[in-house]
N, C-alpha and C positions, 0 to 999 in steps of 0.2 A: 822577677823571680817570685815564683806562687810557692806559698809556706802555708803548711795549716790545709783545712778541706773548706769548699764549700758548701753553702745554706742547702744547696742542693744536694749535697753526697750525703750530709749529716742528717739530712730530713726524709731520704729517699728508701721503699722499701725494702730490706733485707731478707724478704719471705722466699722470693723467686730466684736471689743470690744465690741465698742457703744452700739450695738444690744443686744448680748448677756448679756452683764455684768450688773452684780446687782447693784442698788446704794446703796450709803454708807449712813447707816443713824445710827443717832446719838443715841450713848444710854441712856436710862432715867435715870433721877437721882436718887438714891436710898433714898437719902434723901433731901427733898425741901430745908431744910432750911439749907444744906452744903453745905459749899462755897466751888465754881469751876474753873478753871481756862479758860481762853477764854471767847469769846462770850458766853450773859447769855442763860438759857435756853432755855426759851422763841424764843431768836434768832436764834435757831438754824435751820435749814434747809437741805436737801440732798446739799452736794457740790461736785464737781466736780474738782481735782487739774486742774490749768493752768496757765501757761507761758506765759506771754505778755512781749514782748519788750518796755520799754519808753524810751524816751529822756532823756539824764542825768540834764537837767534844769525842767523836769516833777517829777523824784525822787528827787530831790533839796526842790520844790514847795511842795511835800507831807513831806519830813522832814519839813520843816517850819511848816506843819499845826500842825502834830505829835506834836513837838515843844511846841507850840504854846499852844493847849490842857490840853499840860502837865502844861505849867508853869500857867495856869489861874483855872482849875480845877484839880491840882496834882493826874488826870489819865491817865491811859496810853490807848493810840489809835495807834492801828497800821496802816501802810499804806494800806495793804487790809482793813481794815476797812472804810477809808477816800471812798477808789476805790471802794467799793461795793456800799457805800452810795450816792456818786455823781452816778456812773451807776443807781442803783435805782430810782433816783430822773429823771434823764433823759428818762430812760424806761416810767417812769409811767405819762411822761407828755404828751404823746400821739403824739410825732414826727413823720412824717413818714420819718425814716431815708430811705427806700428803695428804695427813689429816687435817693439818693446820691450814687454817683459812687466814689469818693474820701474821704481820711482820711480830706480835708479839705473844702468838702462841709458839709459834717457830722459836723465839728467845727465852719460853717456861719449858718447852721441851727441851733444848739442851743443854738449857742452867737445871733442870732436874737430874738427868745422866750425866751429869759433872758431879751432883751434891752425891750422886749416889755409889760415886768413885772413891 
């Protein structure tokens, strides 16, 4: 039984997929009022897998929130969830991040439009 991808799927171009490949999209529920596991329906969306590197004090900071969630309203929130939501919330405030050449002008622009909220 093969679990997990190989060095080959993990290494291999995604340029030419992009193009071609169908998105995934989610299937409807057959019944509204059955419970589901994941994100609710409503939420759902085409996604796309991907791997991002953090800092081990960045995945520390997302357990704490995890955490945190759980113990004030006994739900569970995963870390993609925490990271879509702050992304979200940053996309939709109309930064123009395309000026920034660096991971650390990208984090003064919008720790400035936070200070200036």
């Amino acid at each position: 039984m093969r679990t997990g991808k190989q060095a080959t799927e993990l290494f291999a171009s995604t340029t030419a997929a992009k193009k071609n490949a169908p998105v995934k999209q989610s299937a409807p529920a057959d019944n509204a009022k059955a419970s589901r596991r994941g994100r609710p329906e409503i939420d759902r969306a085409p996604t796309v897998p991907a791997t991002v590197i953090l800092y081990e004090t960045q995945i520390v900071q997302l357990d704490e929130i995890t955490n945190q969630v759980r113990a004030r309203s006994r739900k569970v929130i995963k870390r993609a969830d925490v990271i879509r939501g702050i992304l979200a919330a940053v996309l939709a405030a109309g930064l123009d991040l395309a000026t920034a050449t660096t991971e650390d002008e990208i984090r003064a622009t919008v720790a400035a439009r936070l200070r200036a909220k």
